[in-house]
MIDO-829569 format. One record per residue (C-alpha): residue number from 0; x, y, z. Coordinates in nm, 3 decimals. Example, Ala and Ser with C-alpha at 12.3 -4.5 7.8 and 13.67 -1.06 7.14 Angstrom:
! MIDO-829569
 zaro       u       v       w
    0   1.230  -0.450   0.780
    1   1.367  -0.106   0.714
***
This chain:
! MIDO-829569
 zaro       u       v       w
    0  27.589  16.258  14.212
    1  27.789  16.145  13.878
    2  28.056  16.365  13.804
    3  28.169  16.231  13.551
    4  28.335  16.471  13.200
    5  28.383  16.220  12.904
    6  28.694  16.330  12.687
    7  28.582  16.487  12.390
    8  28.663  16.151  12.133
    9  28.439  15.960  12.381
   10  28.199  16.221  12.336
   11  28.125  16.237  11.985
   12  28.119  15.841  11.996
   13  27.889  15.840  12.282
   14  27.661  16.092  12.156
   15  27.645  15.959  11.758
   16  27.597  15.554  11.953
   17  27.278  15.715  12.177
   18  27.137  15.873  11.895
   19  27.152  15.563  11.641
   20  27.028  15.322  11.868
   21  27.287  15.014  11.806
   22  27.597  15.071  11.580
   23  27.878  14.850  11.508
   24  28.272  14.957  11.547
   25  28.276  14.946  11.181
   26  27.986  15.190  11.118
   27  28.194  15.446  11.333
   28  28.491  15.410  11.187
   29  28.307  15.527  10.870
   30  28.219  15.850  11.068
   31  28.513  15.967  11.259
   32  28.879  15.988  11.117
   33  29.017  15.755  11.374
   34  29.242  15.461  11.316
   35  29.038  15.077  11.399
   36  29.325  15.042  11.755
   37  29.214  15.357  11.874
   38  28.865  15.350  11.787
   39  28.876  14.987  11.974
   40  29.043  15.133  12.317
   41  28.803  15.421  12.320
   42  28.538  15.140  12.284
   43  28.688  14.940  12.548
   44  28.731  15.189  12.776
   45  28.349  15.307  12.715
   46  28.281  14.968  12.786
   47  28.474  14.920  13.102
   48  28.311  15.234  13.251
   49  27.983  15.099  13.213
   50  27.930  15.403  12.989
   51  27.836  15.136  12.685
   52  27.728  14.793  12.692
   53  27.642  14.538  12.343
   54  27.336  14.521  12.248
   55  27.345  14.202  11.984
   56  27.531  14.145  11.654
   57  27.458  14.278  11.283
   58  27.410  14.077  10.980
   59  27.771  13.920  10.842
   60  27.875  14.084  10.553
   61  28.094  13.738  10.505
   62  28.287  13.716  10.794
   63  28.203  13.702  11.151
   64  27.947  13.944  11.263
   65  27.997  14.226  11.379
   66  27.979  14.316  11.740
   67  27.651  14.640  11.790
   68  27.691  14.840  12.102
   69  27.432  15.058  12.252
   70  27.460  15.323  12.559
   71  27.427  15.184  12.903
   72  27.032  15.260  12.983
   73  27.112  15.217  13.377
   74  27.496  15.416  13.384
   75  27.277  15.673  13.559
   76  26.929  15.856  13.583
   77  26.804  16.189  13.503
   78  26.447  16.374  13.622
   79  26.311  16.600  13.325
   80  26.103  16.919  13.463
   81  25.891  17.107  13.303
   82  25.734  17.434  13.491
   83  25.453  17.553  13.285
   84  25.126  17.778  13.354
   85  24.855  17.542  13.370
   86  25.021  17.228  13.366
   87  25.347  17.077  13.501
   88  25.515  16.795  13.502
   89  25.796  16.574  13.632
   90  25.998  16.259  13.448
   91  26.290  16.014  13.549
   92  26.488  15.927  13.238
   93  26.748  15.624  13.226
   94  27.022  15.712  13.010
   95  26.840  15.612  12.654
   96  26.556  15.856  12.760
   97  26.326  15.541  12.838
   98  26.060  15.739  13.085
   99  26.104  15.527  13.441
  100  25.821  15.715  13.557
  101  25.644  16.037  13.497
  102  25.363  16.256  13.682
  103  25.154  16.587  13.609
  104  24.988  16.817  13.834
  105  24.788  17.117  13.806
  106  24.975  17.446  13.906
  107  24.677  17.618  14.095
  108  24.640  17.958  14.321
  109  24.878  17.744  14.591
  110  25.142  17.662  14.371
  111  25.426  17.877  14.411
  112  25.788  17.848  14.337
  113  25.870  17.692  14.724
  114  25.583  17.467  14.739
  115  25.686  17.412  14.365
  116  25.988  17.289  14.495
  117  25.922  17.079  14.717
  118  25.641  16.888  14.557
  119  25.877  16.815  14.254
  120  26.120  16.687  14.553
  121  25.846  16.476  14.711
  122  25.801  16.301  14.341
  123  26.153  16.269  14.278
  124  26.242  16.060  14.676
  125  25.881  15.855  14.559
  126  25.977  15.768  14.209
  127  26.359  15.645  14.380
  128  26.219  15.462  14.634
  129  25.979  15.303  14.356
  130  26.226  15.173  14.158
  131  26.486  15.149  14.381
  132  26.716  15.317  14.257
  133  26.984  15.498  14.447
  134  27.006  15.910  14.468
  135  27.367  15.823  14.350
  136  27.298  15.756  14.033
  137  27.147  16.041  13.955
  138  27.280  16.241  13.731
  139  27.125  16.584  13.748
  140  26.813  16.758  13.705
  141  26.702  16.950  13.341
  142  26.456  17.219  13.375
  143  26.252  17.316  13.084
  144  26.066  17.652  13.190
  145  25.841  17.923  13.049
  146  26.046  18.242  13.005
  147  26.191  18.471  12.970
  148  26.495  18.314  13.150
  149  26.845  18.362  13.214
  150  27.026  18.044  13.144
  151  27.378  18.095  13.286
  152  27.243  18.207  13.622
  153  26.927  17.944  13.630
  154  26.677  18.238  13.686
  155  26.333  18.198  13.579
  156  26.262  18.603  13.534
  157  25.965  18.740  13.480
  158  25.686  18.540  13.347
  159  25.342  18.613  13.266
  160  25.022  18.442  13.354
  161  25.093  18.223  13.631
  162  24.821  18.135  13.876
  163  25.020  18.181  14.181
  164  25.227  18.453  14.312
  165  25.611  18.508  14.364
  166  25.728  18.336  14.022
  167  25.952  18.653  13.930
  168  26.329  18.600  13.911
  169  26.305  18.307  14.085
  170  26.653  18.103  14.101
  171  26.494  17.785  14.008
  172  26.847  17.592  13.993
  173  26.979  17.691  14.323
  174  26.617  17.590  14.483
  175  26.598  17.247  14.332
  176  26.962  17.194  14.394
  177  26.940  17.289  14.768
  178  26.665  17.061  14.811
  179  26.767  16.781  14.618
  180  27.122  16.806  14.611
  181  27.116  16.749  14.252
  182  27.287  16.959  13.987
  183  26.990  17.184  13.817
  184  27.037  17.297  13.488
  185  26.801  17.537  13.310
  186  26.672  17.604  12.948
  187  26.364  17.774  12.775
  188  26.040  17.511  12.747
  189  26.007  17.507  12.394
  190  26.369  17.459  12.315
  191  26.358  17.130  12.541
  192  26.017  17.063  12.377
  193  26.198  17.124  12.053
  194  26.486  16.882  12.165
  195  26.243  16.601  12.304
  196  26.075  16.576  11.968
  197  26.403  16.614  11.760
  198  26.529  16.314  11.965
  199  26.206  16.139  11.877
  200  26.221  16.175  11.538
  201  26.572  16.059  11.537
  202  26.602  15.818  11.259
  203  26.481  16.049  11.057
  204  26.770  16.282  11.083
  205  26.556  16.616  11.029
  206  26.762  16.880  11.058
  207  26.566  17.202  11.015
  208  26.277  17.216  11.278
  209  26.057  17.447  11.385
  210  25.824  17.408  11.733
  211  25.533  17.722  11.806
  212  25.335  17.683  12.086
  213  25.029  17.840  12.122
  214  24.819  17.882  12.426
  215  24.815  18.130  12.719
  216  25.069  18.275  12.476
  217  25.286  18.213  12.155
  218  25.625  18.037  12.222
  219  25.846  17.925  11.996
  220  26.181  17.716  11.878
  221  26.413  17.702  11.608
  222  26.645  17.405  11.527
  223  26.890  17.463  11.201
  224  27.187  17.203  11.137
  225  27.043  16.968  11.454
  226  27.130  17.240  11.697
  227  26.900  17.499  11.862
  228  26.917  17.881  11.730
  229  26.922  18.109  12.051
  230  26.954  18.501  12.000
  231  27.075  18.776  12.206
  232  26.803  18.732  12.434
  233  26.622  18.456  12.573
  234  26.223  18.521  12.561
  235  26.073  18.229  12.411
  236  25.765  18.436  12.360
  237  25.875  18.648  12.126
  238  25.711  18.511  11.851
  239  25.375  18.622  12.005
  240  25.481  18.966  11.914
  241  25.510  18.929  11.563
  242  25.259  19.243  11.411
  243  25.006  19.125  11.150
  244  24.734  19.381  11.181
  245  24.951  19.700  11.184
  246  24.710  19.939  11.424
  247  24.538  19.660  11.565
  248  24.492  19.625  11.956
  249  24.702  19.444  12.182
  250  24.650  19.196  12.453
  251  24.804  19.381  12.730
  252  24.915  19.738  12.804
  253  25.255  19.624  12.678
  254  25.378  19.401  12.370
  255  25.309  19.547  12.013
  256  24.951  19.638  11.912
  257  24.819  19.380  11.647
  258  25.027  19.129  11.792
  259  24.967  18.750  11.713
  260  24.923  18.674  12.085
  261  24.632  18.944  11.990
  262  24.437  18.711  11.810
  263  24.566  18.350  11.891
  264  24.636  18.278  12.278
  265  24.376  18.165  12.547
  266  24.296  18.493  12.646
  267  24.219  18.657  12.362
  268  23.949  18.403  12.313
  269  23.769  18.381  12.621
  270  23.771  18.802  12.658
  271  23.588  18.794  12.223
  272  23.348  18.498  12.374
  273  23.297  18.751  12.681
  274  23.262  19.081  12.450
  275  23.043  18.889  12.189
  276  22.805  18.758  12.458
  277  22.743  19.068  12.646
  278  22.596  19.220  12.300
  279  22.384  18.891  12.319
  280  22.561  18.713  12.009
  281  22.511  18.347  12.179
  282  22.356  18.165  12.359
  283  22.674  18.048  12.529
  284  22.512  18.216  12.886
  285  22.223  18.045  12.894
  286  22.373  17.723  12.779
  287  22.616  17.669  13.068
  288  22.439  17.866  13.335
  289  22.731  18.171  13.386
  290  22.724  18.515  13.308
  291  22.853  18.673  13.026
  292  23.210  18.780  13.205
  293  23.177  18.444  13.392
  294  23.263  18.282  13.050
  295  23.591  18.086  13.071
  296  23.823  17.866  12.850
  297  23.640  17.541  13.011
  298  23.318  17.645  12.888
  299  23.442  17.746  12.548
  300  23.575  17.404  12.526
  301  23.276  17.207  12.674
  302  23.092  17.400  12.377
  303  23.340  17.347  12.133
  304  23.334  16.908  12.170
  305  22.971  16.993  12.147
  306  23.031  17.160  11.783
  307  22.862  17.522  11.891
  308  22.854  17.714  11.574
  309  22.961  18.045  11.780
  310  23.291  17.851  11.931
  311  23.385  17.658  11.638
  312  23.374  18.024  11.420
  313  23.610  18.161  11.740
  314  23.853  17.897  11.745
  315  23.844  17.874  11.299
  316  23.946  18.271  11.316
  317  24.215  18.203  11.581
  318  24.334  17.953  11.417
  319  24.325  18.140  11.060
  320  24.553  18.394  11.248
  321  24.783  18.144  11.338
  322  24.834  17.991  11.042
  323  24.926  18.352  10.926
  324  25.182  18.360  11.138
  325  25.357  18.023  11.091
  326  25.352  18.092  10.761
  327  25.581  18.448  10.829
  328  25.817  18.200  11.048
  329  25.802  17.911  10.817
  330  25.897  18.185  10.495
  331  26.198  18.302  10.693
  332  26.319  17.962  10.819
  333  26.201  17.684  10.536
  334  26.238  17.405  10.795
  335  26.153  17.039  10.692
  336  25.912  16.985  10.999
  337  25.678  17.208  11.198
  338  25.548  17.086  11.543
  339  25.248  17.251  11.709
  340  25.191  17.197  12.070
  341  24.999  17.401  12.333
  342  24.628  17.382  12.424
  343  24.470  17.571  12.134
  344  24.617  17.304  11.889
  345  24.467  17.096  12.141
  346  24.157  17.167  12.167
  347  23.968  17.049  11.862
  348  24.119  16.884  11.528
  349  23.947  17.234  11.403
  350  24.226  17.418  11.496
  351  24.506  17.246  11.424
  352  24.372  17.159  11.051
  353  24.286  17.512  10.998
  354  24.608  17.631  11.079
  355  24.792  17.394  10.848
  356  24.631  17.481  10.551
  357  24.615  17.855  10.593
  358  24.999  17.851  10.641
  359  25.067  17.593  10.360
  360  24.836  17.856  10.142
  361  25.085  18.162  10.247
  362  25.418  17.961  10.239
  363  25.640  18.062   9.941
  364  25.717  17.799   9.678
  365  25.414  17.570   9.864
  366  25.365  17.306   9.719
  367  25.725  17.246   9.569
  368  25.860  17.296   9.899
  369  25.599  17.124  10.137
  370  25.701  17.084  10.487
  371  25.540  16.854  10.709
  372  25.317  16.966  10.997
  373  25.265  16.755  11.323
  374  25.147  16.768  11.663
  375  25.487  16.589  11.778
  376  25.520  16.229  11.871
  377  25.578  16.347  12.277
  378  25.325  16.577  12.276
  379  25.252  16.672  12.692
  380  25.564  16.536  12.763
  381  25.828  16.666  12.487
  382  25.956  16.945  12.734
  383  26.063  16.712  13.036
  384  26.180  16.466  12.778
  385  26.404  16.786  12.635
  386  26.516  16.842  12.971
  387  26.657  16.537  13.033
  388  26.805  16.526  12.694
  389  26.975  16.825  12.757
  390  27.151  16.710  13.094
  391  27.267  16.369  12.899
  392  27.414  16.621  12.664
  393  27.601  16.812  12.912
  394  27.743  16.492  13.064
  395  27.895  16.444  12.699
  396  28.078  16.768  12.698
***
């Protein structure tokens, strides 16, 4: 494994040269109150530990042109996980987040955190042996994980809806890294999701972002200044608690009762397309041949691509309900950007456009302050991406 700390000069270099791209010793001298000599050993030395390597030369400003360096892609490799409900998936990153490879798999009844383990393992010896690279090089491992977790002690805690059993404070880090032999670090999914896509919009240079997730529940991430907001706690699902019918019901016999997660998760769909059916209020039954409480999220979404008027009016209300409450988040937060992610922004263009323009409706000062909605340029793979990110990041500390 690398070990390797970079002082904290070569740090702030290092990280301001990966996120540019290419940037010349003159550019950086512009940035950082350090004299040309010892900007040019720091360089050097960067250079002679294969940390940086040049990348080309700029455009002569009327002398000879200057010399653009670029972080070392192959100074080491980094696997991005993220352990989701439904879907998870595994990346190798080289060090300018180029994806070497990068798999998905189902996580079904037989999925649990062992065999978890070692199927990510079983990926991670393929995709070496693939590209031949050497476990050496590899840097560590970045975990990006539905909470609520405990970061400092790499504890996934107690999560809800997971298909297979045992996934309660399970110590995620010290799994992988007995397996692997790999340093594990851990983080919330949609912070690294957040990350991913802040790194992806890079030359940009957004600041203020905001990431809500919304599908077996509501998960959310703040970014202010570039860096991530964490509170006290760490339960990313927090924001599916957020009350907007006060004495409404709730989706389980805990949370807050007219909770957002009440009215916009997965759940709280298919059990109104159950409810509604069994008072014979569609045809949804007959349709796809399954009984009322048979009726799942694939066959809402089977009906949905085939524009059922019942479906499209569940999914429009969801997502009316969710718009509500990115408008609460956006009024407390103004961020520049807002990226939606999950499988009910997913599952129909529907959704996601009704959400959008209920929130810009109920967002103070819209339209002189208009934020920009997207679905994210990483979309599946934003939270692996993240992950990796955030390993690259602690290398630089």
């Amino acid at each position: 494994m690398i070990s390797n700390i970079i002082p904290s000069s070569k740090k702030l270099i290092y990280s301001r040269i990966a996120d540019r791209g290419q940037v010349s010793k003159a550019e950086l001298l512009e940035e950082f109150a350090l004299t040309s000599s010892t900007m040019t050993r720091l360089l050097d030395e960067m250079m002679a530990e294969k940390l940086l390597r040049i990348s080309g030369y700029g455009e002569s400003k009327g002398g000879r042109k200057p010399i653009l360096y670029e972080i070392n892609p192959t100074y080491g490799y980094i696997f991005g996980l993220d352990i989701s409900r439904v879907v998870s998936s595994l990346g190798l990153f080289d060090m300018q987040m180029n994806a070497r490879s990068i798999v998905h798999w189902r996580m079904d009844e037989g999925m649990t955190p062992e065999q978890f383990v070692a199927h990510a393992a079983g990926y991670m010896k393929s995709f070496l042996n693939d590209l031949q690279i050497q476990p050496a090089d590899i840097i560590g491992i970045g975990i990006g994980a539905v909470g609520p977790i405990d970061r400092e002690r790499g504890v996934i805690e107690k999560p809800l809806h997971f298909a297979a059993p045992g996934w309660n404070d399970v110590p995620i880090c010290e799994l992988l890294e007995r397996q692997t032999g790999y340093r594990a670090v851990l983080e919330n999914g949609a912070n690294t999701a957040l990350l991913g896509e802040q790194w992806a919009h890079r030359y940009a240079n957004m600041q203020h972002m905001l990431y809500v997730h919304a599908g077996a529940g509501i998960r959310s991430a703040m970014m202010s200044q570039g860096r991530l907001i964490r509170g006290a706690n760490d339960v990313e699902g927090a924001a599916g608690q957020m009350i907007i019918q006060a004495g409404g019901s709730r989706l389980h016999e805990y949370g807050n009762y007219g909770a957002l997660e009440s009215f916009v998760s997965v759940e709280a769909i298919v059990r109104k397309a159950q409810a509604q059916a069994k008072l014979g209020r569609t045809e949804l039954p007959d349709r796809y041949g399954v009984a009322p409480e048979k009726i799942g999220y694939d066959v809402l979404l089977k009906a949905l691509a085939n524009e059922d008027p019942f479906v499209k009016e569940l999914f429009a209300e969801s997502a009316a309900y969710f718009g509500i409450g990115l408008a609460n988040m956006i009024n407390l937060f103004h961020p520049e950007h807002i990226i939606l992610g999950g499988a009910l922004v997913n599952s129909h263009e529907l959704f996601f456009r009704t959400a959008v323009e209920v929130a810009q409706k109920n967002t103070y000062w819209f339209p002189q302050y208009k934020p920009e909605f997207s679905k994210g340029m990483l979309r599946e793979d934003a939270v692996a991406t993240g992950a990796a990110i955030m390993v690259r990041q602690r290398l630089e500390l």
